[in-house]
C-alpha positions as CSV (number, residue, x, y, z in Angstrom):
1,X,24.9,2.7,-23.3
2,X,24.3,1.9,-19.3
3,X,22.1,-1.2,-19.0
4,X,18.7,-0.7,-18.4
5,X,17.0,-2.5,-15.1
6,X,14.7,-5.2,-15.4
7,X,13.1,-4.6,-11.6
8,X,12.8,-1.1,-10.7
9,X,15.0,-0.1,-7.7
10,X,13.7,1.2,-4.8
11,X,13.9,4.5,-5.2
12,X,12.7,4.5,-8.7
13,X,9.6,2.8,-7.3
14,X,9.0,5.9,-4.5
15,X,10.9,8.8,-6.4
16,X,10.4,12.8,-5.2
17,X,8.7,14.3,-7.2
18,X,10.8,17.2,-8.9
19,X,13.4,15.7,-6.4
20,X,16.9,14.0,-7.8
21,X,17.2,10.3,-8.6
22,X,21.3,10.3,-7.2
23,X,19.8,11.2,-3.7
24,X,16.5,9.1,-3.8
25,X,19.3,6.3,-4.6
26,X,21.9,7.0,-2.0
27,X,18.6,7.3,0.4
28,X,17.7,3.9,-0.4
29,X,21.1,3.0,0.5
30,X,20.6,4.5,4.2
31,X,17.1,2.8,4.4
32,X,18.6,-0.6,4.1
33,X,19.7,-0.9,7.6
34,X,17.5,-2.6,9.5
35,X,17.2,-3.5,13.3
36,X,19.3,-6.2,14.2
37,X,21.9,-5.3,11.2
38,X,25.7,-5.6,12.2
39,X,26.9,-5.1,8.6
40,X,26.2,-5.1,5.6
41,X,28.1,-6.5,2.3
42,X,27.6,-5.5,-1.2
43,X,25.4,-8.0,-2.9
44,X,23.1,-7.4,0.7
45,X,22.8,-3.6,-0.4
46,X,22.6,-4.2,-4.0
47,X,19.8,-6.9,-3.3
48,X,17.6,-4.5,-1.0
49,X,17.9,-1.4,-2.8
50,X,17.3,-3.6,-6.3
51,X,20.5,-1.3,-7.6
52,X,23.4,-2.3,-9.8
53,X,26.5,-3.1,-7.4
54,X,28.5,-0.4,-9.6
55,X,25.9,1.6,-8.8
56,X,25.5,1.3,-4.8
57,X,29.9,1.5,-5.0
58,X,29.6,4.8,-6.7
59,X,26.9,6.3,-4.2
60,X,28.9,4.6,-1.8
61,X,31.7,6.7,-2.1
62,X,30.1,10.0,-1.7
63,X,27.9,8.8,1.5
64,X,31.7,7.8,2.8
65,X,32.9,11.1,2.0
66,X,30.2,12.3,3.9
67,X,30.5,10.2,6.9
68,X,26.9,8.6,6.3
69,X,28.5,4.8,5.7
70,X,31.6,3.6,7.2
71,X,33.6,1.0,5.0
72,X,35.0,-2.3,7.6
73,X,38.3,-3.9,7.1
74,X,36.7,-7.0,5.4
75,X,34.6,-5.1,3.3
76,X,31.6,-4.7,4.4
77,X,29.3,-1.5,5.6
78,X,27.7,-0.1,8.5
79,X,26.3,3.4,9.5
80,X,28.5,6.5,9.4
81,X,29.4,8.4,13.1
82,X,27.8,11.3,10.7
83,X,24.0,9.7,11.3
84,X,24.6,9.3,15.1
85,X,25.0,13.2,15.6
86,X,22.4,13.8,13.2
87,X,20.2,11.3,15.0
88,X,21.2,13.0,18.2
89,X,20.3,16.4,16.9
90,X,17.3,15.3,16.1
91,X,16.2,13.2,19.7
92,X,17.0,16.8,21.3
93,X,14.5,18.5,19.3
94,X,11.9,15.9,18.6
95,X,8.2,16.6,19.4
96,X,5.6,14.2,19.6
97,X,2.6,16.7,19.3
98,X,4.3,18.5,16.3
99,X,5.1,15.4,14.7
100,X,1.3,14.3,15.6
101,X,-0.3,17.3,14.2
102,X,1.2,17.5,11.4
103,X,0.4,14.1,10.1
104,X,-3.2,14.8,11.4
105,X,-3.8,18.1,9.2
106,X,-2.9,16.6,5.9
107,X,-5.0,13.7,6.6
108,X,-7.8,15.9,7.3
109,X,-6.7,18.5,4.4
110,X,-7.1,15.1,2.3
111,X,-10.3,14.1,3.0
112,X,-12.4,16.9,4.6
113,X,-13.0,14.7,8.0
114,X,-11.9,15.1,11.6
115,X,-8.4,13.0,12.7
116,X,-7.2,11.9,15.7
117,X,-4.6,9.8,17.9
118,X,-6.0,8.3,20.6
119,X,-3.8,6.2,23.1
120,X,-5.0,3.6,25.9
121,X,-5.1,4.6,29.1
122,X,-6.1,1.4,31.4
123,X,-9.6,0.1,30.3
124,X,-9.7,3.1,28.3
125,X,-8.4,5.7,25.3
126,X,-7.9,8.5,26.1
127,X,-7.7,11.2,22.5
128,X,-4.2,12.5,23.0
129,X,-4.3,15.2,20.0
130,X,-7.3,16.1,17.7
131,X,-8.0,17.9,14.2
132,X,-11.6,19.3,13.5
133,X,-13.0,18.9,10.4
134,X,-14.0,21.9,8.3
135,X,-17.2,21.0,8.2
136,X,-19.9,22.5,10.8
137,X,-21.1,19.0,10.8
138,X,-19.2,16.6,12.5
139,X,-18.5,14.9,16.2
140,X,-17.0,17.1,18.5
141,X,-14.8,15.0,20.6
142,X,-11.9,17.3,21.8
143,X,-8.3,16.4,22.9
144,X,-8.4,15.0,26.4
145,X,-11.5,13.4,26.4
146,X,-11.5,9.8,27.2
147,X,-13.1,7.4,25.4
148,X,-14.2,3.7,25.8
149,X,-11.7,1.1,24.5
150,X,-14.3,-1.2,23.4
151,X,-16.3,0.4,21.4
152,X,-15.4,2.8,18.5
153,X,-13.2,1.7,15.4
154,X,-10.2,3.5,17.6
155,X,-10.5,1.3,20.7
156,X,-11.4,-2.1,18.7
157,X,-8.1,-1.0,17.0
158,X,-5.8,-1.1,20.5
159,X,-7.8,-4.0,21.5
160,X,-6.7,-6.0,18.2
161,X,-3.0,-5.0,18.2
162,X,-2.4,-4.6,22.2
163,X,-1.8,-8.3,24.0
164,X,-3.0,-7.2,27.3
165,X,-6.3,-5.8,25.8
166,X,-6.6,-8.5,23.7
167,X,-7.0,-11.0,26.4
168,X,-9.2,-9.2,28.3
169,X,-11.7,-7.9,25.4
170,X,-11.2,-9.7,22.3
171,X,-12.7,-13.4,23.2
172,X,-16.1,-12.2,23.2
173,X,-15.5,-11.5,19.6
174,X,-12.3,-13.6,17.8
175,X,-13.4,-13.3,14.8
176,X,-13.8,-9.2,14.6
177,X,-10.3,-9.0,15.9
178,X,-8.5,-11.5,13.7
179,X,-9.7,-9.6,10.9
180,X,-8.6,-6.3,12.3
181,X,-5.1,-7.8,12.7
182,X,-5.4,-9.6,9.1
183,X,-6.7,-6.1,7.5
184,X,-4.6,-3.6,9.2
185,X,-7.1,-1.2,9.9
186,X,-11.1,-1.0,11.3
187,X,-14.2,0.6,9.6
188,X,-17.4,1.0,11.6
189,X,-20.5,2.5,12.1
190,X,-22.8,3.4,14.9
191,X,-20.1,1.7,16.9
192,X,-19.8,3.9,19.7
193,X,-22.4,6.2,18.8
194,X,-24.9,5.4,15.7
195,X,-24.8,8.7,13.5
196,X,-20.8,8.8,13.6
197,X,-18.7,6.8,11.4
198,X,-14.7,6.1,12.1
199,X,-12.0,4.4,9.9
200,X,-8.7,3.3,12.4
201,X,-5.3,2.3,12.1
202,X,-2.3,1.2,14.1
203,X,0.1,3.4,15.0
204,X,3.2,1.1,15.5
205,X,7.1,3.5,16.4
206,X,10.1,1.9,14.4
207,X,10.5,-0.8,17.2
208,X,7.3,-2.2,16.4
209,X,5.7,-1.3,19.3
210,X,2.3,0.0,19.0
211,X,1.8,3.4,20.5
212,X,-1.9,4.3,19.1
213,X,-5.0,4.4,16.9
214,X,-4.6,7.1,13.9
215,X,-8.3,7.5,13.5
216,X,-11.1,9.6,10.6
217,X,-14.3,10.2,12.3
218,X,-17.1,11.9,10.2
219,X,-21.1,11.5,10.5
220,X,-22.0,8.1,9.1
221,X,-23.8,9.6,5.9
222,X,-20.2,11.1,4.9
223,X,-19.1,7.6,5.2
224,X,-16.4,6.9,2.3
225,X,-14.6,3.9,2.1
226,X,-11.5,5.7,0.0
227,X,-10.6,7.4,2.8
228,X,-9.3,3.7,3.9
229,X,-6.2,3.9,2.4
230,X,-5.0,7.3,2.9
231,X,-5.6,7.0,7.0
232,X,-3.7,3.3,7.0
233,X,-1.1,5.2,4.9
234,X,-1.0,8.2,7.3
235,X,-0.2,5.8,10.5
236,X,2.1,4.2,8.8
237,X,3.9,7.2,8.1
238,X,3.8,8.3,11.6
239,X,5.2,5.2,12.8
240,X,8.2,6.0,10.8
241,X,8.6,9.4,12.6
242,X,7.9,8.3,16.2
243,X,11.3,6.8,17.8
């Protein structure tokens, strides 16, 4: 009878639903490159992916036979040539306002409210893509309208993540932005204007550079602080699909 884990792998911890544990596992396996990898050996993928070794050898094989991992003379692995045309299929076809949009109609799908990604432009944000809220109720900034960077849970966001911004806004009020930075996200309202309420995150692409404020507006009444996690989870997500 195979052993059974005491630490849940990876994939185990983040499974598809309805999807199929061999490919969540070999996934993992993909995923544990990271920036600034030349190789990796077995116990370094067996360690990240929290998977047997036999385990991440017999996934190994088939990602091989696909041309996903490449096997080196002295044992260790890198990245197939398979993900660099795959990777270059997908730069050729890659859309930021798709991409955008899509991530900005779940999040409003989720929690009824308006969504949008906002970018700086100079001493100011400028909303780069919008989705309305269903409900007639609501603030009707539209994509294209620029915004003031310091006021509005989406500007204090750049502010607190942006070094350039930082220096010039953030010293009249430390404190504020060391939370921000500490928290990961901003919640305010009557900020920029008193009946609207916004919850912001960072939008940071998988260098780590931050390319914009994921933000919920609604009227301050409709206020709800569960909609927190599910807009810090949404600019994460993007992040991940922004190169």
């Amino acid at each position: 009878m195979p052993r059974k884990a005491a630490v849940k792998s990876i994939a185990d911890t983040s499974a598809a639903v309805g999807g199929v544990a061999a490919v969540d596992r070999a996934i993992s396996i993909l995923a544990a490159f990271r920036n600034g990898d030349s190789a990796l050996n077995l116990s370094e993928l067996a360690t990240r992916t929290r998977l047997y070794k036999s385990t991440v050898l017999r996934l190994i094989t088939s990602l091989e036979h696909g041309g996903l991992i490449q096997r080196l003379d002295d044992g260790s692995y890198i990245l197939g040539t398979e993900v660099g045309r795959l990777y270059g299929i997908y730069s050729s076809t890659f859309s930021l306002d798709r991409v955008v949009m899509a991530v900005l109609r779940e999040l409003v799908d989720k929690t009824g409210e308006s969504a949008a990604y906002h970018v700086i432009r100079g001493d100011s944000r400028l909303c780069l893509y919008r989705v309305d809220s269903p409900h007639p109720i609501r603030d009707h900034i539209r994509a294209g309208d620029t915004l003031p960077i310091d006021k509005g849970s989406g500007g204090r966001v750049l502010i607190a993540f942006d070094d350039t911004l930082s220096q010039q806004f953030a010293q009249t009020d430390k404190a504020l932005y060391k939370k921000i930075r500490k928290d990961g996200y901003h919640a305010s309202a009557g900020d920029r204007l008193a009946e609207v309420a916004g919850i912001s995150a960072p939008v940071f692409d998988q260098e780590g550079k931050l390319r914009a404020a994921l933000t919920l507006t609604m009227p301050a009444h409709r206020y709800d602080e569960r909609h927190i996690a599910p807009t810090v989870e949404a600019a994460i997500h993007l992040g991940r699909l922004i190169n």
